[in-house]
C-alpha positions as CSV (number, residue, x, y, z in Angstrom):
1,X,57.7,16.3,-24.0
2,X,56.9,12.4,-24.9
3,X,58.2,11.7,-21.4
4,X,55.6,14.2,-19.8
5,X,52.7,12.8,-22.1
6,X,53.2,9.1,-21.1
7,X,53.7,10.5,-17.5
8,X,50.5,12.5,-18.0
9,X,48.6,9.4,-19.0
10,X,50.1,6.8,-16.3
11,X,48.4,9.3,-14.0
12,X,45.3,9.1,-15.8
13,X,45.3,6.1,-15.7
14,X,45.6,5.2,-11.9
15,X,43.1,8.6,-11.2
16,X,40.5,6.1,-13.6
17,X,41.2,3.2,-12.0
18,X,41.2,4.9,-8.4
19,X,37.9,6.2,-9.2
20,X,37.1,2.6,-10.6
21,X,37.1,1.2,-6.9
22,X,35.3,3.5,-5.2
23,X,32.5,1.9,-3.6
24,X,28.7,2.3,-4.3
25,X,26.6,4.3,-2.3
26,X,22.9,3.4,-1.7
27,X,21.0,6.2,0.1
28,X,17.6,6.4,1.2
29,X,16.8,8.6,-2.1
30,X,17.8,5.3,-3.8
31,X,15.4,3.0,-2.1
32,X,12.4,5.4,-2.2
33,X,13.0,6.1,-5.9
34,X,12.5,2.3,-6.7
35,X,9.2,1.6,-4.6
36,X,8.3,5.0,-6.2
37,X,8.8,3.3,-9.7
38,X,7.0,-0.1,-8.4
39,X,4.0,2.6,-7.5
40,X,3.6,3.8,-10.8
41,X,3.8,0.7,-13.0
42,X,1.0,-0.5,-10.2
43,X,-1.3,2.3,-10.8
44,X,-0.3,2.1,-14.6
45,X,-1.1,-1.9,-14.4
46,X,-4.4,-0.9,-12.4
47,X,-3.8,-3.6,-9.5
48,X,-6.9,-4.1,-6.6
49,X,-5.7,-3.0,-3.0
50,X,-5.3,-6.7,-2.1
51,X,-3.1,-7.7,-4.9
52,X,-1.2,-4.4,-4.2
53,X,-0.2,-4.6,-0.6
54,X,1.4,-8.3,-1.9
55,X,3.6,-6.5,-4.4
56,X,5.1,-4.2,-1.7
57,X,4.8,-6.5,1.5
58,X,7.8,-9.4,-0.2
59,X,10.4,-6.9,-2.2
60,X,10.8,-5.2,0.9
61,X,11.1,-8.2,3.1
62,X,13.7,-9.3,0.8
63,X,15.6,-6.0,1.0
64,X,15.3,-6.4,4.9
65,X,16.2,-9.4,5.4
66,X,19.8,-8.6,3.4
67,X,20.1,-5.4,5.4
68,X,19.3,-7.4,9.0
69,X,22.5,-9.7,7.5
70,X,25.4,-9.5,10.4
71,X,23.5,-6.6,11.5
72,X,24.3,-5.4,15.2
73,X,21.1,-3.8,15.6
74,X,18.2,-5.1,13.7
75,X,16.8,-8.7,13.6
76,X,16.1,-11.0,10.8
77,X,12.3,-11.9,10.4
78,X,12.7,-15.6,10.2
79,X,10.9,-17.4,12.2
80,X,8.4,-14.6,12.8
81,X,6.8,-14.4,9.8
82,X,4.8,-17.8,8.6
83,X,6.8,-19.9,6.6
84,X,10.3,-17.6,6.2
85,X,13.5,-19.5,6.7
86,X,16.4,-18.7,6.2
87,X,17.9,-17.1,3.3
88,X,21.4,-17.7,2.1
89,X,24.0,-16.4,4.5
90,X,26.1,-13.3,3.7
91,X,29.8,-14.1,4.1
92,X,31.2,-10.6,5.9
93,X,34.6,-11.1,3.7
94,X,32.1,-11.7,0.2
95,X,32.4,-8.1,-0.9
96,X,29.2,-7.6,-0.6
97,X,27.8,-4.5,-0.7
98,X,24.7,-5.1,1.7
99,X,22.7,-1.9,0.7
100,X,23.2,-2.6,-3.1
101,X,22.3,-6.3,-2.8
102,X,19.0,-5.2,-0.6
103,X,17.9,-3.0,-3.4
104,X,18.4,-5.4,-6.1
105,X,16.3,-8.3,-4.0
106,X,13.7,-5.5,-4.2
107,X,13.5,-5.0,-7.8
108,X,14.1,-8.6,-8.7
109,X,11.2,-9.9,-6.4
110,X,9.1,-7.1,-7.7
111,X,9.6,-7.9,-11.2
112,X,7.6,-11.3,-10.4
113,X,4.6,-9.6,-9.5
114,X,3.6,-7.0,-11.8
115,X,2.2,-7.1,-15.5
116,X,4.3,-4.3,-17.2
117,X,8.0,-6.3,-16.7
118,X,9.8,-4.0,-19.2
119,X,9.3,-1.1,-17.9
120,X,10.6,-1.9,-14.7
121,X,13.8,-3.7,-16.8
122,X,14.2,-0.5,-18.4
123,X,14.4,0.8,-15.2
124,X,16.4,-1.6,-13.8
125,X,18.8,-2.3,-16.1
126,X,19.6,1.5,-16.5
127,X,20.6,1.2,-12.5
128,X,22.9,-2.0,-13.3
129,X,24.6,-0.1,-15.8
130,X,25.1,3.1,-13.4
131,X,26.3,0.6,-10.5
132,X,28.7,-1.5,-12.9
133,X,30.2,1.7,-14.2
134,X,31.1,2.6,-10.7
135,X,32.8,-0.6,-9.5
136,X,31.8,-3.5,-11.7
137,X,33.7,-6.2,-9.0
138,X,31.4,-5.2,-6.4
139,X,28.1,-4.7,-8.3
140,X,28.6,-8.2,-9.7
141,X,29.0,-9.5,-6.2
142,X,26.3,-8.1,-4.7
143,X,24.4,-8.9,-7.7
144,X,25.0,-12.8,-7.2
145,X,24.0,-12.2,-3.8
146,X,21.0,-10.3,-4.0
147,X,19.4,-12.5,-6.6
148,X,19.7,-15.3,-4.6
149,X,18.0,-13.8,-1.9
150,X,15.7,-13.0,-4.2
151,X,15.1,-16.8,-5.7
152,X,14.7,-17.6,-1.8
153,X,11.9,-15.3,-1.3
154,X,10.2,-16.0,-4.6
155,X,9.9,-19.9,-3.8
156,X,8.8,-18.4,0.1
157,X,6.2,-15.8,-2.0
158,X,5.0,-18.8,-3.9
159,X,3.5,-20.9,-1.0
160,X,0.9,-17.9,0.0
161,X,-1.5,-19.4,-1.8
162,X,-2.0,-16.9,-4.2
163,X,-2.1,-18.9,-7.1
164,X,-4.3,-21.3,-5.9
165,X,-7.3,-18.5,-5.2
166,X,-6.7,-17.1,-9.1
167,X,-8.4,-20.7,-9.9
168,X,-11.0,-20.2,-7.4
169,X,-15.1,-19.6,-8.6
170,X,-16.4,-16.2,-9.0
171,X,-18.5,-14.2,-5.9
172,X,-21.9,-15.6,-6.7
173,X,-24.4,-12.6,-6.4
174,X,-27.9,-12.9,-5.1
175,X,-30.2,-9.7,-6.5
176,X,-33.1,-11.5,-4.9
177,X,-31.3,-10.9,-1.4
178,X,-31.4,-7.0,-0.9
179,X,-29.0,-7.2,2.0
180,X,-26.4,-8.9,0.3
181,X,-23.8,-7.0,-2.1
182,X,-24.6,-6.1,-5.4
183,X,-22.3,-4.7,-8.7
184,X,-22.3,-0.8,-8.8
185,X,-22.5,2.2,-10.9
186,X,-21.0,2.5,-13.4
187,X,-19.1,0.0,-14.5
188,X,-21.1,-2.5,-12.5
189,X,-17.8,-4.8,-12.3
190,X,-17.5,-8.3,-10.6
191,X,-16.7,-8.6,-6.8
192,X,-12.9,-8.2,-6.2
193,X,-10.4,-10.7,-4.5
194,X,-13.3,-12.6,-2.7
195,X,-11.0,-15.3,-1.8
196,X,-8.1,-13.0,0.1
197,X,-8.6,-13.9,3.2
198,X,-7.9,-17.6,2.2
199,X,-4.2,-15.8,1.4
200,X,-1.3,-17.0,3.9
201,X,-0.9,-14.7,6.9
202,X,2.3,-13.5,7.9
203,X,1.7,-12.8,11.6
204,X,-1.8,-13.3,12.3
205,X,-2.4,-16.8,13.8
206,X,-5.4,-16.2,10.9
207,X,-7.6,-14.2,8.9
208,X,-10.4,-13.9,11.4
209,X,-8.4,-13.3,14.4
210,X,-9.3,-9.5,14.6
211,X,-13.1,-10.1,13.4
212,X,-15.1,-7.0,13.2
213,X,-18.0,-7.1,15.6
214,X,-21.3,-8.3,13.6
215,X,-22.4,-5.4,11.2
216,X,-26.2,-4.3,12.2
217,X,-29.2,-7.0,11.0
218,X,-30.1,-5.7,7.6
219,X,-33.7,-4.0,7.4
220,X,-36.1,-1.2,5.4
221,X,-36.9,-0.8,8.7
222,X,-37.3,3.3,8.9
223,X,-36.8,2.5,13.2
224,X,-34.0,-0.1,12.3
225,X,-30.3,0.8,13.2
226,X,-29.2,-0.2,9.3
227,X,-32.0,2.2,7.9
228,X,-30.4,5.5,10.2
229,X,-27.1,4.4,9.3
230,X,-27.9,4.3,5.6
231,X,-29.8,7.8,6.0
232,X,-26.8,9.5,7.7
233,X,-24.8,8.6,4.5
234,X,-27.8,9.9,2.7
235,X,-28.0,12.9,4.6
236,X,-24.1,13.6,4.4
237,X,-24.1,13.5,0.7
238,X,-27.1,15.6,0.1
239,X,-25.1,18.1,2.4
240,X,-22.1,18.2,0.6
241,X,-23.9,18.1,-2.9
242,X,-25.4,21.9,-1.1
243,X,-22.1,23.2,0.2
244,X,-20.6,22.4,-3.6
245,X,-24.2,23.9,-5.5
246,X,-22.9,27.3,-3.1
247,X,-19.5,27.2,-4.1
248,X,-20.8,27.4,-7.8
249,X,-23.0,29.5,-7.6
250,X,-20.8,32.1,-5.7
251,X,-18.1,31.1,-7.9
252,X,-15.8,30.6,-5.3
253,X,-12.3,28.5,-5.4
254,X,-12.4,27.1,-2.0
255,X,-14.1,23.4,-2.2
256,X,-15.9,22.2,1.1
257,X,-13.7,20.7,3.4
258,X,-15.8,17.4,3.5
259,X,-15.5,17.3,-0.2
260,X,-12.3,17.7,-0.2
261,X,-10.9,14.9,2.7
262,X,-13.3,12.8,0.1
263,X,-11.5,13.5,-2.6
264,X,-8.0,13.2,-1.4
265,X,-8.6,9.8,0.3
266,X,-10.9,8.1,-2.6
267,X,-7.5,5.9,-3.7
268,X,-10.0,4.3,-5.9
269,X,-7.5,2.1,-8.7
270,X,-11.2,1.7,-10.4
271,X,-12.3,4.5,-10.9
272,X,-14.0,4.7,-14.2
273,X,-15.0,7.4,-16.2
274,X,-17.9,7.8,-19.0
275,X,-17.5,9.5,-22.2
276,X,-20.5,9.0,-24.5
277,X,-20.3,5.0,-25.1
278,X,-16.6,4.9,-24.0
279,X,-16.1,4.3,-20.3
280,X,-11.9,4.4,-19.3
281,X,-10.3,3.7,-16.1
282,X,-9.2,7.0,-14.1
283,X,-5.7,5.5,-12.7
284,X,-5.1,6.5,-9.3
285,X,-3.0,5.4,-6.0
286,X,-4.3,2.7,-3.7
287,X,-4.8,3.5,-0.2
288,X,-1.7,1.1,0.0
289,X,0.5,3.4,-2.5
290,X,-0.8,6.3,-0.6
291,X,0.1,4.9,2.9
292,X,3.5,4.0,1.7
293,X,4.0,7.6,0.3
294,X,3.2,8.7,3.6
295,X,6.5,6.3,4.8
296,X,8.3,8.0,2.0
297,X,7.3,11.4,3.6
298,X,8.3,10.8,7.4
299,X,12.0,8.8,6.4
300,X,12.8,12.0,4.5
301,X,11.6,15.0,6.9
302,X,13.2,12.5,9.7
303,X,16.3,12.2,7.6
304,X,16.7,8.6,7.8
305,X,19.3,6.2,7.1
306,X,19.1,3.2,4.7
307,X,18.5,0.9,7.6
308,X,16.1,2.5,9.0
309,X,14.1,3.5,5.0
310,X,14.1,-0.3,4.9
311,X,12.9,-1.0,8.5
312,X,10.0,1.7,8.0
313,X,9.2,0.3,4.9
314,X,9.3,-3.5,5.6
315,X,6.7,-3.0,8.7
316,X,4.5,-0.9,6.8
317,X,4.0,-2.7,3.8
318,X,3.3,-6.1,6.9
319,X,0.8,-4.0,8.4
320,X,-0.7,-3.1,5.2
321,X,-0.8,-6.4,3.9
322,X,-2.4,-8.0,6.9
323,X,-5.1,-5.4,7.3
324,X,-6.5,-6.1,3.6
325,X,-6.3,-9.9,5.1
326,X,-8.3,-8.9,7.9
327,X,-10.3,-7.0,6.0
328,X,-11.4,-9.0,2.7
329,X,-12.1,-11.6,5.4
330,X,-14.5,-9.9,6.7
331,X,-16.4,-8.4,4.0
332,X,-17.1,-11.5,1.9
333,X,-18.1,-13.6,5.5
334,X,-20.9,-10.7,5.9
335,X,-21.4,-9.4,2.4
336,X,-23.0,-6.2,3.5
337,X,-25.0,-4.0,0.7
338,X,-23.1,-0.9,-0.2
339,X,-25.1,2.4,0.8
340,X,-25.5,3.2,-3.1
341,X,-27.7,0.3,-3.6
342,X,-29.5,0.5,-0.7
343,X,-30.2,3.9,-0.7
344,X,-31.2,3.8,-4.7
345,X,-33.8,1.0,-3.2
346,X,-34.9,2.4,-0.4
347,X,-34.5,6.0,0.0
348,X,-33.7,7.7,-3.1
349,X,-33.5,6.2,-6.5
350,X,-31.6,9.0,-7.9
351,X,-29.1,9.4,-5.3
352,X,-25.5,9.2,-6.5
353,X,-22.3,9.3,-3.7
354,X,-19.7,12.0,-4.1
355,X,-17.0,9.0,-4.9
356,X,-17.6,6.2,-6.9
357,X,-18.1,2.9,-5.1
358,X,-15.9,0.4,-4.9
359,X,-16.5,-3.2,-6.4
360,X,-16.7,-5.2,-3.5
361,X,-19.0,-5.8,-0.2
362,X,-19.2,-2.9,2.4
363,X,-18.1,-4.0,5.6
364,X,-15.9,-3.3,7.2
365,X,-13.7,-0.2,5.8
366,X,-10.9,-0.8,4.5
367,X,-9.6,2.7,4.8
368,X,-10.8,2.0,8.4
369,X,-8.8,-0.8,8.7
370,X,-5.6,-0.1,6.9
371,X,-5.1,3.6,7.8
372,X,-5.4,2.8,11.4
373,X,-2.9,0.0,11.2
374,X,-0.3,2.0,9.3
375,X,-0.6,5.0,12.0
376,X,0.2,2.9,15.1
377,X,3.2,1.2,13.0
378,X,4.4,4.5,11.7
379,X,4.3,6.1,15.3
380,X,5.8,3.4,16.4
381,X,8.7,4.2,14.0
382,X,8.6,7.9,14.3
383,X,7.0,9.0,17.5
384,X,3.4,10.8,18.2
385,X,2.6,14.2,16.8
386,X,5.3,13.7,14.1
387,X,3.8,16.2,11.7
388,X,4.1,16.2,8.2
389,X,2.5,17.5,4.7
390,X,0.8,14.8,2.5
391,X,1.6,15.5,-1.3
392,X,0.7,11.3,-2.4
393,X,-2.0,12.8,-4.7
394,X,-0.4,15.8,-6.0
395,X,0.0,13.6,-9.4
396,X,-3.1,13.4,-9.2
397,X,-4.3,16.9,-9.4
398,X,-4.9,17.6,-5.8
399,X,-3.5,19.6,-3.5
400,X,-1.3,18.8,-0.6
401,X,-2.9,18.4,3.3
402,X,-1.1,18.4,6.6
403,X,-1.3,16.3,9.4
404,X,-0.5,16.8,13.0
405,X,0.2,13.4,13.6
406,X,-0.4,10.0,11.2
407,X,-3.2,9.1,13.9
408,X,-4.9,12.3,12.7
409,X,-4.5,11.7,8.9
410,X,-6.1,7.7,9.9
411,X,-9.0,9.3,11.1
412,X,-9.6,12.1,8.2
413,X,-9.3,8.7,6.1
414,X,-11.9,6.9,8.6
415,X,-14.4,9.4,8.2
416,X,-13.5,10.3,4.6
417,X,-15.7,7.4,3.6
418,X,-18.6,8.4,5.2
419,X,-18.5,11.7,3.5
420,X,-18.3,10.0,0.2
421,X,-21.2,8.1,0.4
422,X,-19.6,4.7,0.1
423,X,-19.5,3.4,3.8
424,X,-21.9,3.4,7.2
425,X,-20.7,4.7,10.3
426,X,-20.5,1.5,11.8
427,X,-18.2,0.1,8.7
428,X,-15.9,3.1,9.4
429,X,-16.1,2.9,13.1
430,X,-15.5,-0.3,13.7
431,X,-12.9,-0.8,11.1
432,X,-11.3,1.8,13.4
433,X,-11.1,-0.7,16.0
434,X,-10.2,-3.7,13.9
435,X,-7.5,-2.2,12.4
436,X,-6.2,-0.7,15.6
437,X,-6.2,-4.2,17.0
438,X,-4.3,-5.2,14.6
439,X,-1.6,-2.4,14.5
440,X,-1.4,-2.9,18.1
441,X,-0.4,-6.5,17.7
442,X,1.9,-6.3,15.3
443,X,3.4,-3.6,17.0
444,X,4.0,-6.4,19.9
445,X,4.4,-9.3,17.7
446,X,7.7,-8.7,15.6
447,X,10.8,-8.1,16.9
448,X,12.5,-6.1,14.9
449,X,15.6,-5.4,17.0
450,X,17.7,-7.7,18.8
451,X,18.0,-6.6,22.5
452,X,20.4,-4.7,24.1
């Protein structure tokens, strides 16, 4: 009977240790649930667009730039974006378990940039204990190795000149000029990130190369081009503000659809709500969070593998982060009155937009600008008419839309500014264009797989 029980544990034993070595596995779930974490703390930490779409654009290049190690199929980004050399060199006979050491480069480099570190230790450290309980020799491997592709990219991450602008002088506002920008309702903040387009590019040749075309000559003017733009938006609102008096009044559940494309797309991080004399930020996604949600929704309806979750991922978040580029660039250079405070001036001092403006100049869009990036990149990655169903605010308390194609959902996102009374037609349409550009380009630019 002794002889069976010590048999009984021998066998045990090797099962255990057998189990032991098994190696880790790192899916797509994996990678989507950690920029899904990254998301929250943002929205939780309440970052600008611009300081967002920094926080996703170098975790991922980290992860890809592990993943594109001894790769057959897809090409390191040294050398193709400004200033990245190389990173340390993965020895195929390391150990190394590539997927697992791209993931920790992720969360490492992410840890840098956000304010609310702990939580995303918590986080993280609960994963390094899952991993080292599986096989602790090749966690601790890939461990090394990710964190000093990490370090790499940190010192890389460093030279954007990001610092340097957070010592830069506030956007000096001019109340005597009436075309020039001007705080808002209601929190009447200061002008964000008016420096970002002094930010390091990563493949422009600079932050004006895709310049907007010059926004119309500011004028009162009721025969001037900036009056009828400014009354459009006038007009729009009022018509919504109808269609939602109807819906009350009939007490009907079914919101207008202009309303409603306003609402989903607002991806306002500053919203602000007033409660007697306390006023409290409304958290919510950034239209970069929201176009990275929409990444998160094509890998996993395409089925995607873990090279290709970081691929998507990597040339969204590039697209993104060089559209805000393009974008700030242009709106402090033309520091274009927001339709609120014109039309409060001019037309209608009592008129209020459906969303809540945003603190900083008007042109151009840069839902405009970044939605129509994102879609050319994405259907560059998953094809035209790939249709899908957007849940990104569902946390949010709104319901989910579909979208024929991410071309389509660009546009709703254009045009949802117009219809919340916080853009011109022109801002909208010709952020179209600049952001198309600019999709276009990058689209050419990067190689992203070595050829055949």
């Amino acid at each position: 009977m002794k002889t069976k029980i010590y048999l009984l544990g021998i066998i045990a034993l090797l099962f255990a240790s057998c189990k032991k070595e098994k190696a880790i596995v790192i899916t797509t779930n994996d990678y989507c649930s950690v920029v899904d974490t990254i998301t929250g703390i943002m929205v939780h930490d309440i970052f600008s667009p611009p300081v967002a779409s920094r926080i996703y654009v170098y975790p991922n290049v980290a992860a890809y730039e592990i993943m594109a190690q001894n790769n057959p199929k897809y090409k390191s980004l040294q050398g193709q974006l400004r200033g990245l050399d190389s990173i340390p060199k993965l020895n195929s006979k390391s150990g190394v378990n590539k997927n697992l050491a791209a993931l920790i480069a992720h969360i490492e480099v992410s840890k840098q940039l956000i304010f609310s570190e702990e939580a995303l230790e918590k986080y993280r450290d609960s994963l390094y204990q899952k991993w080292e309980d599986e096989n602790a020799k090749e966690f601790l491997v890939s461990k090394e190795y990710g964190l000093k592709v990490a370090d790499q990219i940190k010192k890389w991450m460093g030279k954007d000149n990001y610092k340097q602008t957070r010592t830069f002088s506030k956007f000096s506002v001019h109340a005597d000029q009436p075309g020039r920008w001007q705080p808002t309702p209601p929190a009447y903040m200061d002008a964000v990130e008016p420096h970002w387009g002094e930010i390091r590019t990563l493949v422009m040749d600079s932050a004006s190369q895709f310049k907007a075309i010059a926004p119309y000559p500011f004028s009162t003017d009721k025969n001037s081009s900036f009056y009828k733009e400014a009354k459009e938006t006038y007009d729009v609102g009022n018509m919504i503000s109808e269609k939602l008096v109807v819906m009350e009044k009939s007490k009907s559940t079914v919101i207008p659809e202009e309303s409603a494309i306003a609402t989903f797309w607002d991806c306002n991080p500053y919203a602000t709500v007033t409660q007697g004399h306390m006023m409290f930020a409304k958290k919510k996604n950034s239209p970069d969070a929201h176009w990275m949600n929409i990444t998160k929704i094509a890998l996993k309806k395409n089925k995607s593998d873990f090279e290709t979750t970081v691929f998507a991922y990597t040339k969204t978040s590039i697209g993104v982060f060089e559209s805000i580029i393009s974008c700030w660039n242009g709106k402090f250079r033309t520091n274009v009155v927001r339709p609120e405070t014109y039309i409060n001036q001019n037309i209608d001092e009592n008129w209020r937009p459906q969303l809540q403006t945003p603190p900083f100049p008007e042109y151009t869009s840069g839902h405009s600008v970044i939605s129509s990036c994102s879609s050319l990149i994405l259907t560059s990655i998953f094809g035209d008419n790939f249709s899908y169903i957007d849940d990104s605010e569902v946390s949010f308390g709104l319901p989910k839309r579909p979208f024929k194609s991410f071309k389509q959902a660009a546009a709703e996102a254009s045009i949802s500014r117009l219809y919340g009374g916080i853009h011109y037609r022109a801002s909208i349409e010709n952020g179209v264009v600049q952001g198309t550009n600019l999709g276009t380009y990058i689209n050419s630019k990067i190689k992203f797989f070595k050829s055949k």
